[in-house]
gemmi code that builds the backbone of each chain (N, CA, C; Angstrom):
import gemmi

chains = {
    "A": [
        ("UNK", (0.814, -1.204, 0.000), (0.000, 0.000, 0.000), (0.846, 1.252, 0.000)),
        ("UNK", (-0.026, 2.428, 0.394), (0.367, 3.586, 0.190), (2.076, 3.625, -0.997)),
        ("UNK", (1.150, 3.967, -2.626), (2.112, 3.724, -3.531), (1.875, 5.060, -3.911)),
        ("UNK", (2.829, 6.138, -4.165), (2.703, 7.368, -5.135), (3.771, 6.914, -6.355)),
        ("UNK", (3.121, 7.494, -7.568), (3.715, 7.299, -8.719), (3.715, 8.732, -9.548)),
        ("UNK", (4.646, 9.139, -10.619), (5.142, 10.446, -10.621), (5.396, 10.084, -12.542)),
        ("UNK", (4.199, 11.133, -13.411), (4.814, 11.364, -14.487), (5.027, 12.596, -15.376)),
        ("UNK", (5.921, 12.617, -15.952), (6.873, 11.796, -16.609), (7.928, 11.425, -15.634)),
        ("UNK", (8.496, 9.987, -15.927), (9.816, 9.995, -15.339), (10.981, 10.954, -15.588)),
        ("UNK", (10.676, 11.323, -16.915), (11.958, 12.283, -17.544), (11.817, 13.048, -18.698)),
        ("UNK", (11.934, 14.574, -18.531), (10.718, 14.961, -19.442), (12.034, 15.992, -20.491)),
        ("UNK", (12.967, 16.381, -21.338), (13.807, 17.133, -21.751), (12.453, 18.234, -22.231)),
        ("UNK", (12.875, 19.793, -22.535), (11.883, 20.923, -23.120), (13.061, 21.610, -23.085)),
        ("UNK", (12.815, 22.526, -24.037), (13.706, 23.591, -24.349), (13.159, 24.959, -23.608)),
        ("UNK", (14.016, 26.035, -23.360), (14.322, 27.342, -22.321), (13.131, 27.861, -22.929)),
        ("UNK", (12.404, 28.239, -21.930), (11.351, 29.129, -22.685), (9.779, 28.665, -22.261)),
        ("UNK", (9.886, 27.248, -22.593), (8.866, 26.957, -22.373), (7.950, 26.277, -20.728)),
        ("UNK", (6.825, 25.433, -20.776), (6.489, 25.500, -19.717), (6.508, 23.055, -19.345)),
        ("UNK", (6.641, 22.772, -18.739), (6.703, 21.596, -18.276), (5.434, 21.170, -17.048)),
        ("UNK", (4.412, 20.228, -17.143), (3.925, 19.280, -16.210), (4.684, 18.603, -15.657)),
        ("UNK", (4.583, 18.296, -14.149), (4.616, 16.907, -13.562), (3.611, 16.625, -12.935)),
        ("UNK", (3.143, 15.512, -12.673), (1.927, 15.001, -12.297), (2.434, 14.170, -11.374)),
        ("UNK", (1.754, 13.906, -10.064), (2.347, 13.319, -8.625), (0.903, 12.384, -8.213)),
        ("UNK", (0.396, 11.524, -7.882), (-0.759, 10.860, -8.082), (-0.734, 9.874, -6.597)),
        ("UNK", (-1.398, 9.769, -5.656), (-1.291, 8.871, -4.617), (-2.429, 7.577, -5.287)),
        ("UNK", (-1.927, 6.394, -5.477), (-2.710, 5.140, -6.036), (-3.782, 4.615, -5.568)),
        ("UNK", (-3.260, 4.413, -3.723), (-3.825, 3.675, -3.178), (-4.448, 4.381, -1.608)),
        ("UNK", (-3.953, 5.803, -1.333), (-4.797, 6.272, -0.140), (-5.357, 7.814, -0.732)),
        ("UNK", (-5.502, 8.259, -0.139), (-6.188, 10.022, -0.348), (-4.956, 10.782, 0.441)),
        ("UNK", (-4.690, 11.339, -0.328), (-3.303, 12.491, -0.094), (-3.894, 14.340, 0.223)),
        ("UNK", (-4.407, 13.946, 1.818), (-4.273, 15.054, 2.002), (-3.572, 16.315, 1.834)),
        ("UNK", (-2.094, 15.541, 1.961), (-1.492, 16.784, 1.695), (0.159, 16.226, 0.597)),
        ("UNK", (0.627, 16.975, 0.176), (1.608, 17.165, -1.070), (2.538, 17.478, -0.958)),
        ("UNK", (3.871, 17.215, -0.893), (5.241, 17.977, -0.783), (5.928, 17.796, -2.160)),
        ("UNK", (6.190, 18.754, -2.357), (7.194, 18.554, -3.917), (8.654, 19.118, -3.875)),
        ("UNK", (9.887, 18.408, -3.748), (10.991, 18.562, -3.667), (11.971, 18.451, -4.775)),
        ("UNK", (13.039, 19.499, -4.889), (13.993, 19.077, -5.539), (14.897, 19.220, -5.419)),
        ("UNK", (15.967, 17.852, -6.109), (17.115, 17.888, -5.588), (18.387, 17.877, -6.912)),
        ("UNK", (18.895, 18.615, -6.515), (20.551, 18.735, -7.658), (21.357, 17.586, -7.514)),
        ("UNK", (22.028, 17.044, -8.525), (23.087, 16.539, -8.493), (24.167, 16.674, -7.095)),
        ("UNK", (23.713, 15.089, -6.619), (24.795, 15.039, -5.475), (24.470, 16.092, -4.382)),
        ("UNK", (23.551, 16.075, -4.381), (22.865, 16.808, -3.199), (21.666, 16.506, -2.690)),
        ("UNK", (21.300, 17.078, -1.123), (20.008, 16.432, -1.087), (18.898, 16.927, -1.273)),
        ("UNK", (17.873, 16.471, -0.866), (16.768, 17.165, -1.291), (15.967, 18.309, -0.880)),
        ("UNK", (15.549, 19.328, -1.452), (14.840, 20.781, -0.893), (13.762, 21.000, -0.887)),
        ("UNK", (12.733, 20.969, -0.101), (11.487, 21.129, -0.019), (10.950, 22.560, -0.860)),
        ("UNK", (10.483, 22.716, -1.609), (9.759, 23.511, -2.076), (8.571, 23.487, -2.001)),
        ("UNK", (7.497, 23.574, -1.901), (6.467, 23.620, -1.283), (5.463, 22.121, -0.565)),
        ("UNK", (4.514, 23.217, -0.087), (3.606, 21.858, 0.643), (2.251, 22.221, -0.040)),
        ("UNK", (1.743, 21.404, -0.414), (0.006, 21.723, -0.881), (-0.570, 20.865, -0.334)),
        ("UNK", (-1.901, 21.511, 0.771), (-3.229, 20.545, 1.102), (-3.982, 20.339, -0.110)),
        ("UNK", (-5.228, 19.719, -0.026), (-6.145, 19.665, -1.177), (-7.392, 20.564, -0.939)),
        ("UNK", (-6.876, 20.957, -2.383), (-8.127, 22.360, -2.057), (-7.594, 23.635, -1.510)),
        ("UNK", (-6.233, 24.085, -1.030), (-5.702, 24.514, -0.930), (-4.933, 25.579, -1.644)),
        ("UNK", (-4.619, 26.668, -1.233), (-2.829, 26.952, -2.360), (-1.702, 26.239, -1.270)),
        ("UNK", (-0.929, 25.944, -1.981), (0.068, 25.879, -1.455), (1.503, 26.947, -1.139)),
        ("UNK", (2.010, 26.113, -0.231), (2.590, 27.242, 0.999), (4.472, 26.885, 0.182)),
        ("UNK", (5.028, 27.869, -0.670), (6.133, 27.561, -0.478), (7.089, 28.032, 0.140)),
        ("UNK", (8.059, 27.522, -0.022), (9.347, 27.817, 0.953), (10.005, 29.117, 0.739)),
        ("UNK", (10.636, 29.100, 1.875), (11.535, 30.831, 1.144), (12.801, 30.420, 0.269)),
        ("UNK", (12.283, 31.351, -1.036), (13.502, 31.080, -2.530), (12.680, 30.706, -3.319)),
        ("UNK", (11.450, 30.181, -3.336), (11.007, 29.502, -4.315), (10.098, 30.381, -4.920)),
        ("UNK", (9.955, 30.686, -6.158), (9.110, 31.663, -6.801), (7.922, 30.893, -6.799)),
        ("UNK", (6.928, 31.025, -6.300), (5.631, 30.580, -6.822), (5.081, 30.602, -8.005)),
        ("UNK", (5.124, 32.326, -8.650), (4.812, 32.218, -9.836), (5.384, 31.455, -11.162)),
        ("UNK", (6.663, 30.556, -10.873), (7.309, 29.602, -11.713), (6.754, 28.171, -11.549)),
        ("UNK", (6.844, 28.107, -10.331), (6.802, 26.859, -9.847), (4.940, 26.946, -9.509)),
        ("UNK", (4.348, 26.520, -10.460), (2.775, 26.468, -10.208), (2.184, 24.965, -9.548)),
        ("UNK", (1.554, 24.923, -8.741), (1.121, 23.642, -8.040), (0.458, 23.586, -7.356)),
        ("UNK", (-0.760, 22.711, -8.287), (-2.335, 22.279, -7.910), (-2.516, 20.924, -7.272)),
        ("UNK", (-3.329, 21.333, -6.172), (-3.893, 19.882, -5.530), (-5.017, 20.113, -5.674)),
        ("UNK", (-5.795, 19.842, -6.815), (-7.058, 19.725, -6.920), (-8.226, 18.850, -6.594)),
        ("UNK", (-7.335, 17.467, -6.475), (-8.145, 16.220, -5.779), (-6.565, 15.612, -4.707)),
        ("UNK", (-7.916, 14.672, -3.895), (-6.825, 13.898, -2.681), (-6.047, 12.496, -3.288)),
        ("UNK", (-6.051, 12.966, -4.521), (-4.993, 11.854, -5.708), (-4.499, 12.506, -6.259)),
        ("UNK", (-4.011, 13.902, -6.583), (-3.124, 14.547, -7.664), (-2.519, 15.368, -7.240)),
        ("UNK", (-1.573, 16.190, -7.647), (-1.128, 16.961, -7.475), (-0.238, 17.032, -8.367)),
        ("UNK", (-0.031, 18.406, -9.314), (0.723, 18.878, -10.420), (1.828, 20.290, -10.288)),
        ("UNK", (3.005, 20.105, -10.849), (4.146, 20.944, -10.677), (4.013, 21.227, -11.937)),
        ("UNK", (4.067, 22.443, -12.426), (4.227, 23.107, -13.677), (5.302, 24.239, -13.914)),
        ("UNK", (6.418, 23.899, -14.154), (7.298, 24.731, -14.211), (7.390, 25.742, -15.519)),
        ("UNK", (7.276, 26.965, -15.239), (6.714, 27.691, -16.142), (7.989, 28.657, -16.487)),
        ("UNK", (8.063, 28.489, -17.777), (9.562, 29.314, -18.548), (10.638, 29.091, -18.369)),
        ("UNK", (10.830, 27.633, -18.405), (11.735, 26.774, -17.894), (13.230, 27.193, -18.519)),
        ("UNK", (14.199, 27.101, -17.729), (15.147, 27.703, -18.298), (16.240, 26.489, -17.792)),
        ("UNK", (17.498, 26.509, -18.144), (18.476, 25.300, -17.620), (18.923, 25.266, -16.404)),
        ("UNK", (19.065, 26.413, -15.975), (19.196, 26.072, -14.350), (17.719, 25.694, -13.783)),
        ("UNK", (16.516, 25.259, -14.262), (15.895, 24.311, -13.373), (15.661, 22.826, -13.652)),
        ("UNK", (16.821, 22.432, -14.606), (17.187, 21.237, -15.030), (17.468, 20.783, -13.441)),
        ("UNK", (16.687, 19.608, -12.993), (16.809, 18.931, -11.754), (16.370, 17.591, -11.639)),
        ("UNK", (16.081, 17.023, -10.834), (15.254, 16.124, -10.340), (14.029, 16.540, -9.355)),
        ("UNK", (13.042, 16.032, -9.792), (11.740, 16.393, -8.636), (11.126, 15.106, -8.400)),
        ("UNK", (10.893, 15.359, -6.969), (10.000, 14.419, -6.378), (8.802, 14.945, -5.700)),
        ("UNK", (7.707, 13.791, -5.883), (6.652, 14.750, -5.030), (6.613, 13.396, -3.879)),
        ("UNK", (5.901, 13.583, -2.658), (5.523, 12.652, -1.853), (4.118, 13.269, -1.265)),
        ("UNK", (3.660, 12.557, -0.882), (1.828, 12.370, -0.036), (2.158, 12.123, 1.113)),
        ("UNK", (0.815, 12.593, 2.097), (0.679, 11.776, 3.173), (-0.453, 12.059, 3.254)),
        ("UNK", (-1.289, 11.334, 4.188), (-3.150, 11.449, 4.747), (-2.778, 12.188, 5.795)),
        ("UNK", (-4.012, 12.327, 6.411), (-4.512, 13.394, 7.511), (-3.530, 12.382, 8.927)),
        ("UNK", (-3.287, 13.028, 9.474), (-2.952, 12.563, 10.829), (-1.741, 11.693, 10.882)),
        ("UNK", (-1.656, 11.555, 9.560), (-0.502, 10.523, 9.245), (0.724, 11.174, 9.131)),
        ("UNK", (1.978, 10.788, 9.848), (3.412, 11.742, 9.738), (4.144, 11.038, 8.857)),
        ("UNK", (4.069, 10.225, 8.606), (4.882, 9.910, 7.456), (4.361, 10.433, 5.716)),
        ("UNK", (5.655, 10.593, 5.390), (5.871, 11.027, 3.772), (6.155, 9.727, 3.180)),
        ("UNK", (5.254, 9.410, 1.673), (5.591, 8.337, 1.223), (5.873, 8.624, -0.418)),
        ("UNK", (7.081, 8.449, -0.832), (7.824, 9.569, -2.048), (7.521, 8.679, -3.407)),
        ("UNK", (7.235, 9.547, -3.765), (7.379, 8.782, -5.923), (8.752, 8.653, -6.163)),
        ("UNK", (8.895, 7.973, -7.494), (10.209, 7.749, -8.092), (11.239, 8.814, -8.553)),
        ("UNK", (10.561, 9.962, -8.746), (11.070, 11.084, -9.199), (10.751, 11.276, -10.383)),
        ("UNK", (10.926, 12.916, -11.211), (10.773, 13.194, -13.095), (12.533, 13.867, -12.619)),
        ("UNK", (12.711, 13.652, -13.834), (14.173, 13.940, -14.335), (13.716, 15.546, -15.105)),
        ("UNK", (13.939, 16.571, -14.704), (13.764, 17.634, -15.886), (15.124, 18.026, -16.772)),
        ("UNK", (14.800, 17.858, -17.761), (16.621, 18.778, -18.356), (16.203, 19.888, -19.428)),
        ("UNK", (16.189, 20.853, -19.373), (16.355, 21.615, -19.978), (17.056, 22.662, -21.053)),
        ("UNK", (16.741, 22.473, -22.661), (17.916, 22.532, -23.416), (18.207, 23.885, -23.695)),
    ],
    "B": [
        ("UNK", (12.452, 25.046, 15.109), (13.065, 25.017, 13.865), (13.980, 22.813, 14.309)),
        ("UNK", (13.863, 22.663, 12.692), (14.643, 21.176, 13.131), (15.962, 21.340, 11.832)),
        ("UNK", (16.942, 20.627, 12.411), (17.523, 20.001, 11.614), (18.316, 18.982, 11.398)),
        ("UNK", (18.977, 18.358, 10.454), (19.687, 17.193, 10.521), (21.059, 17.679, 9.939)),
        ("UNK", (21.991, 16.753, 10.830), (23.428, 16.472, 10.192), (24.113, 15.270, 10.478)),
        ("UNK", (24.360, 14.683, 9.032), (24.742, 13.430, 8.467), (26.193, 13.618, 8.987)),
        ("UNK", (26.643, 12.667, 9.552), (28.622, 13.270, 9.618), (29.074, 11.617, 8.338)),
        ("UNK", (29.673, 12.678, 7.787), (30.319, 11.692, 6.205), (29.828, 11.492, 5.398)),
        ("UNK", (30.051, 12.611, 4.356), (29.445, 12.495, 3.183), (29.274, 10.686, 2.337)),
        ("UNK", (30.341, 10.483, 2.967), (31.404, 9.109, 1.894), (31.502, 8.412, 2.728)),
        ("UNK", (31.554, 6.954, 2.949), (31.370, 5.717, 4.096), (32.041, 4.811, 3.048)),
        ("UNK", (32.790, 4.185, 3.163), (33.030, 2.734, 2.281), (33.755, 2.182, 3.260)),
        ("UNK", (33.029, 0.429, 3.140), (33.413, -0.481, 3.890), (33.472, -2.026, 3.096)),
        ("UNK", (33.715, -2.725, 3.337), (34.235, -3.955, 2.564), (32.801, -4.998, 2.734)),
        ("UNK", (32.751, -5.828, 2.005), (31.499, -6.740, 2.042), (31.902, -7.734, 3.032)),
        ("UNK", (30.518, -7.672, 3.773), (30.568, -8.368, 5.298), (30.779, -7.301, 6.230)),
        ("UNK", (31.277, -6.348, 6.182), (31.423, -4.925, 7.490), (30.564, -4.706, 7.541)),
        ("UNK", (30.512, -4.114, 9.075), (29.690, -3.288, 9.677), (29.260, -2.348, 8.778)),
        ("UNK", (27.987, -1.920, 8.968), (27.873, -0.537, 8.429), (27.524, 0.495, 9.255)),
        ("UNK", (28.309, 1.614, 9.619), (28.106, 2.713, 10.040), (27.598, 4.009, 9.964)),
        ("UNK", (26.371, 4.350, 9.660), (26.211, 5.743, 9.318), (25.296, 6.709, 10.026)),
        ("UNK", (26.443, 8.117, 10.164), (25.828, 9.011, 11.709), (24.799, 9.728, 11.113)),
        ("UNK", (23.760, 10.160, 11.893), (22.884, 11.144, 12.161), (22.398, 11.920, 12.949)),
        ("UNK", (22.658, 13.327, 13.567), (22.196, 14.053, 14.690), (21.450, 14.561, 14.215)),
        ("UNK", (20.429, 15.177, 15.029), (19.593, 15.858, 14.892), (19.240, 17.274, 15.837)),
        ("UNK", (18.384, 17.926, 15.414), (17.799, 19.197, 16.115), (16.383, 19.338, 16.185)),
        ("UNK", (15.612, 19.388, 17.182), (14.511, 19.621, 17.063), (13.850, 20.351, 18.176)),
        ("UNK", (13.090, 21.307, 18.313), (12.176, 21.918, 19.299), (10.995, 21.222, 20.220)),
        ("UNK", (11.131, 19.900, 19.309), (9.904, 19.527, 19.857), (10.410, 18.036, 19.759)),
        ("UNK", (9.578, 16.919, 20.470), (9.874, 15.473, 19.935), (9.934, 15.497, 18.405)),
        ("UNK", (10.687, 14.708, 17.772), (11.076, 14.234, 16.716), (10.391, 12.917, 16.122)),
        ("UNK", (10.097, 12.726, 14.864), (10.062, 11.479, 13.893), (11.173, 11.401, 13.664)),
        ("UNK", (12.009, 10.329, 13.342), (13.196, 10.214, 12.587), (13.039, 8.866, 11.487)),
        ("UNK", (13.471, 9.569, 10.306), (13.495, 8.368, 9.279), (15.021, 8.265, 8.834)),
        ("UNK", (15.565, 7.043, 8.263), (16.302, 6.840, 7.521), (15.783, 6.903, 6.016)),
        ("UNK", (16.118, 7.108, 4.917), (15.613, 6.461, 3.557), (16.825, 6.007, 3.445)),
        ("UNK", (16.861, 5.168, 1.768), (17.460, 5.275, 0.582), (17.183, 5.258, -0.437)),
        ("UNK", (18.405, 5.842, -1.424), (18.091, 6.636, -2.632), (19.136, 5.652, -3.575)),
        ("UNK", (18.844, 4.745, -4.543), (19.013, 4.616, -5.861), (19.430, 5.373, -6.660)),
        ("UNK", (20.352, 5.821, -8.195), (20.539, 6.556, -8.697), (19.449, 6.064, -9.490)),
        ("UNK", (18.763, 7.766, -9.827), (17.409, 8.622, -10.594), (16.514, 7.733, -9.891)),
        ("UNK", (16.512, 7.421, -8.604), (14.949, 7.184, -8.119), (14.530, 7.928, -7.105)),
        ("UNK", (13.172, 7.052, -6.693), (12.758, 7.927, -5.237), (13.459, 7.292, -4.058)),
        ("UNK", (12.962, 8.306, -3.134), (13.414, 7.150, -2.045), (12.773, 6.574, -1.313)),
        ("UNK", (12.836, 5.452, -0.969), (12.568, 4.285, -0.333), (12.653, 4.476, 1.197)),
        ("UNK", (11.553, 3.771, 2.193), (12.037, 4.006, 3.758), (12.847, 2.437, 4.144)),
        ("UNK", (13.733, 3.171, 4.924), (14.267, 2.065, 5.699), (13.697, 1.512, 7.126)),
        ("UNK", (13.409, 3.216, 7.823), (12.987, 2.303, 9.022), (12.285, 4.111, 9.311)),
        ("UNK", (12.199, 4.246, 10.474), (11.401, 4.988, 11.279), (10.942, 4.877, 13.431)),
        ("UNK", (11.286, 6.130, 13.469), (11.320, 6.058, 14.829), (9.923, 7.449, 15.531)),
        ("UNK", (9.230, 6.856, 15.880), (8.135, 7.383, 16.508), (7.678, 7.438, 17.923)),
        ("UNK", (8.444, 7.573, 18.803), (8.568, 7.588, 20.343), (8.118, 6.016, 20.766)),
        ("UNK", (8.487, 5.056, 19.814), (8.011, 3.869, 20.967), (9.416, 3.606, 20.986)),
        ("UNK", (9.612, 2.258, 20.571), (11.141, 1.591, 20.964), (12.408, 2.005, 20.170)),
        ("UNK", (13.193, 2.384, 21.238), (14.246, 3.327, 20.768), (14.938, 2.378, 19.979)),
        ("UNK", (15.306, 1.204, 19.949), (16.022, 0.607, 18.634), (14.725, 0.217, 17.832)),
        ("UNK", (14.784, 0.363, 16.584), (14.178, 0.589, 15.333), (14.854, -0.886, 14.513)),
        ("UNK", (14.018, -1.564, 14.126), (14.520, -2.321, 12.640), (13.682, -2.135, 11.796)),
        ("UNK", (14.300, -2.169, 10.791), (13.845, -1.620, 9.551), (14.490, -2.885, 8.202)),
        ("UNK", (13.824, -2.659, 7.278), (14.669, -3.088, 6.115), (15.633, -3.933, 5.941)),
        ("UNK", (15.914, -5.036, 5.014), (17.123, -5.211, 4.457), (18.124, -5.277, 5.901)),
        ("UNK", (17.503, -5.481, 6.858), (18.668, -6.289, 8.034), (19.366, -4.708, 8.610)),
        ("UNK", (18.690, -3.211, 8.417), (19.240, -2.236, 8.697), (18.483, -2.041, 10.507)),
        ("UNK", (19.200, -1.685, 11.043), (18.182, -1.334, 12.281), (18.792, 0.117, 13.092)),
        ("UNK", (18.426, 1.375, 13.930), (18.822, 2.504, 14.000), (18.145, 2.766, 15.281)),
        ("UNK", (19.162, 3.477, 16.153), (18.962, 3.521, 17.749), (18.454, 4.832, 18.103)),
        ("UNK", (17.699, 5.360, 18.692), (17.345, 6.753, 18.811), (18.047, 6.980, 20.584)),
        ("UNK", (18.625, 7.762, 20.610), (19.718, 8.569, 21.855), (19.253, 9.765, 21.986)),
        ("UNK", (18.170, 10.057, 23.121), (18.207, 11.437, 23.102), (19.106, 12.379, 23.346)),
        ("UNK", (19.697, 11.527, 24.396), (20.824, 12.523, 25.236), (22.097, 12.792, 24.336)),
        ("UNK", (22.260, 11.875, 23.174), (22.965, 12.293, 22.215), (22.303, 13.035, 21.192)),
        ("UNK", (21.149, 13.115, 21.127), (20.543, 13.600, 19.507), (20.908, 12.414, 18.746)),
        ("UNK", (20.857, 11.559, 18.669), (21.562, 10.835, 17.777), (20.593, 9.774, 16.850)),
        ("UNK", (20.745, 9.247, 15.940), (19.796, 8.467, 14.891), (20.778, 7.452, 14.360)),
        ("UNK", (21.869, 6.754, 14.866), (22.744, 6.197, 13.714), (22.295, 4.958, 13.300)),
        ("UNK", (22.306, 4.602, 11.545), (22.067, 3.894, 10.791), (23.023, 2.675, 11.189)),
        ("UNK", (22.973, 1.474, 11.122), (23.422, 0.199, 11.700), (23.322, -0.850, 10.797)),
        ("UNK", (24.112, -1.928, 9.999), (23.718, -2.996, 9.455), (25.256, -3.921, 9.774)),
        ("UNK", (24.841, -4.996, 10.283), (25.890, -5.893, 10.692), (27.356, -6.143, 9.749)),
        ("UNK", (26.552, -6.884, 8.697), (27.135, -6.978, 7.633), (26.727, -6.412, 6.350)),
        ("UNK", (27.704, -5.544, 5.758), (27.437, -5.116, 4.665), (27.268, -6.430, 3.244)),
        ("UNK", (26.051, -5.473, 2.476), (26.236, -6.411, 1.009), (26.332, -5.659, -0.114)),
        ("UNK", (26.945, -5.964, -1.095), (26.954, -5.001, -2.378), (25.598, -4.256, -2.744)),
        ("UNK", (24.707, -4.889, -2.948), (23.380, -4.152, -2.824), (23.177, -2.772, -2.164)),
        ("UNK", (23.778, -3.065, -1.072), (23.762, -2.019, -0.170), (24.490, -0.686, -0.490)),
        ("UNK", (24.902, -0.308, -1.565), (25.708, 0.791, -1.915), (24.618, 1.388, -2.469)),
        ("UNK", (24.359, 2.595, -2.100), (23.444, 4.236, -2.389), (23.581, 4.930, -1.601)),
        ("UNK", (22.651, 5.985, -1.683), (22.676, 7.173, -0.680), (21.772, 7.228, 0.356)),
        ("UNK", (21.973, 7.336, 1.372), (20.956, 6.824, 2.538), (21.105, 8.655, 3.181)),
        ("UNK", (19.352, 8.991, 3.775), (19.424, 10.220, 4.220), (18.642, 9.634, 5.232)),
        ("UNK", (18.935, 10.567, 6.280), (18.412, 10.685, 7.553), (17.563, 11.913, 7.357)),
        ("UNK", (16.306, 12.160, 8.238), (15.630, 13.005, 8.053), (14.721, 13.272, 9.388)),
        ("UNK", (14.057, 14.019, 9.882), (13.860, 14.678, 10.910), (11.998, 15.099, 10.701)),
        ("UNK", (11.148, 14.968, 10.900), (9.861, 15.683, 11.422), (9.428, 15.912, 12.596)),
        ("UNK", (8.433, 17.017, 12.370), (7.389, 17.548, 13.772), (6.051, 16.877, 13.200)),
        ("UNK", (5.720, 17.054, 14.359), (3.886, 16.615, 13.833), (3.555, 17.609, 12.737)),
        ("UNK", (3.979, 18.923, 12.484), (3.628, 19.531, 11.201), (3.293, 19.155, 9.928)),
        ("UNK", (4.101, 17.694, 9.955), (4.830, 16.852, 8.467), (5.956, 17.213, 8.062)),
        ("UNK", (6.571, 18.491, 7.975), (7.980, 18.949, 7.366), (8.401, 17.732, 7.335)),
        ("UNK", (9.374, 17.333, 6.607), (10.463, 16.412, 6.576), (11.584, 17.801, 6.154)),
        ("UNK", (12.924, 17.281, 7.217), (14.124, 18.165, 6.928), (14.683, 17.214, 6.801)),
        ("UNK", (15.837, 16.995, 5.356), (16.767, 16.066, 5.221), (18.482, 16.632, 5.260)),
        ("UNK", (18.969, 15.317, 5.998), (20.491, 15.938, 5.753), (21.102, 15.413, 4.692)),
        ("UNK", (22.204, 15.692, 4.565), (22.808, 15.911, 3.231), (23.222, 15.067, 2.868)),
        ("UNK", (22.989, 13.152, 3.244), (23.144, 12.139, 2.212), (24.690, 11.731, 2.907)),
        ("UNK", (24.596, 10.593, 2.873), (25.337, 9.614, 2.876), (25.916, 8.993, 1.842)),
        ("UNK", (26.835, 8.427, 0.810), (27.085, 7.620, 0.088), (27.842, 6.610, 0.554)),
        ("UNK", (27.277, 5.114, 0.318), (27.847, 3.977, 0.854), (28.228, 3.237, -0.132)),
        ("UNK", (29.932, 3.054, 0.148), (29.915, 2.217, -0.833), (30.768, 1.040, -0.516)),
        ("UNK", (30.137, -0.238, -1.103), (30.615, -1.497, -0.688), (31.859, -2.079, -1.542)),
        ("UNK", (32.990, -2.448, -0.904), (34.072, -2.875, -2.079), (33.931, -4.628, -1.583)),
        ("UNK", (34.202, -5.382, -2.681), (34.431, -6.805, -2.636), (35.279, -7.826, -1.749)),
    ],
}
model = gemmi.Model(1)
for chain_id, residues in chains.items():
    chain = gemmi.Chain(chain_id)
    for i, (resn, *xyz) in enumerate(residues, 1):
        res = gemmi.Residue()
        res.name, res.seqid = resn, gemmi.SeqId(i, " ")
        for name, pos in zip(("N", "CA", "C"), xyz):
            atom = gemmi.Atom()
            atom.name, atom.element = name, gemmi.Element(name[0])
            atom.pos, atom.b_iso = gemmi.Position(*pos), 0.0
            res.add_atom(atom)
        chain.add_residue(res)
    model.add_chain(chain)
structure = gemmi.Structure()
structure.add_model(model)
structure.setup_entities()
């Protein structure tokens, strides 16, 4: 149980334009959303948290207006990186958890590269 | 405010060793503590988890991790190492908030 799955695994777009990721909890209701990313050989940075139904709350550094992200149902949640340029060539992960529940349970990651 | 620090970026130990890997922590309040690991280009995976019941933890793959308050301490434990066992293992820290704060990764690597 509790399986999150994350697509694309690996998505290349050229500078300019805008990129989906889609973060999906399978098997419980994902109250709430964390979407992280991490650089090469480094670890991972929380960039925001989204409840459902919510906006979400991001971190300090993180532009919101780039980094767009909807939890519209307690199964989705979408990262849309908007005017993507090569320095946000990364790795992202999103992870879920339910209500009351403290544990984070993480997807596989999307690979972004940006040309 | 919480945080974590991994001591050693880099760990390599021989197949059949111990495995050693530190984790302190910071927290304002009681703590969750997780171990993961990380695969290259995946997610990560839990190893184990510590939630105020029994301070030694087993987890995973024969890994098991002691919680020390009086040290802050979280260290990752596996008797004998196996080749398998080479990735990046993070220690990580929550409040009842959910935050997860991670430290900065471990790399383990197993020689023959």
């Amino acid at each position: 149980g509790a399986v999150v799955s994350q697509h694309p695994s690996w998505v290349i777009c050229k500078s300019g334009t805008s990129v989906k990721i889609e973060c999906r909890s399978l098997d419980f209701q994902a109250t709430t959303m964390f979407w992280y990313r991490q650089f090469p050989k480094q670890s991972l940075m929380l960039m925001a948290t989204s409840n459902e139904g919510s906006k979400a709350t991001y971190e300090q550094g993180v532009e919101k207006d780039k980094f767009l992200i909807n939890h519209a149902s307690l199964t989705l949640s979408t990262l849309t990186v908007t005017s993507a340029h090569p320095e946000d060539s990364s790795f992202y992960i999103c992870s879920a958890s339910s209500a009351g529940v403290y544990e984070q349970y993480f997807g596989p990651g999307t690979r972004l590269t940006v040309t | 405010a919480q945080s974590v620090t991994q001591l050693g970026s880099h760990v390599s130990v021989s197949e059949g060793a111990l495995v050693l890997l530190r984790c302190n922590y910071s927290s304002s309040v009681p703590p969750y503590l997780f171990w993961y690991v990380q695969y290259p280009n995946q997610g990560l995976q839990l190893l184990l988890k510590y939630t105020s019941a029994a301070t030694l933890v087993k987890g995973i793959n024969g890994f098991e991790a002691e919680f020390k308050k009086s040290e802050t301490s979280f260290h990752l434990t596996k008797p004998s190492a196996h080749m398998s066992d080479a990735a990046e293992y993070f220690c990580a820290v929550s409040t009842s908030y959910g935050k997860l704060t991670f430290g900065q990764g471990t790399i383990l690597t197993v020689h023959p």
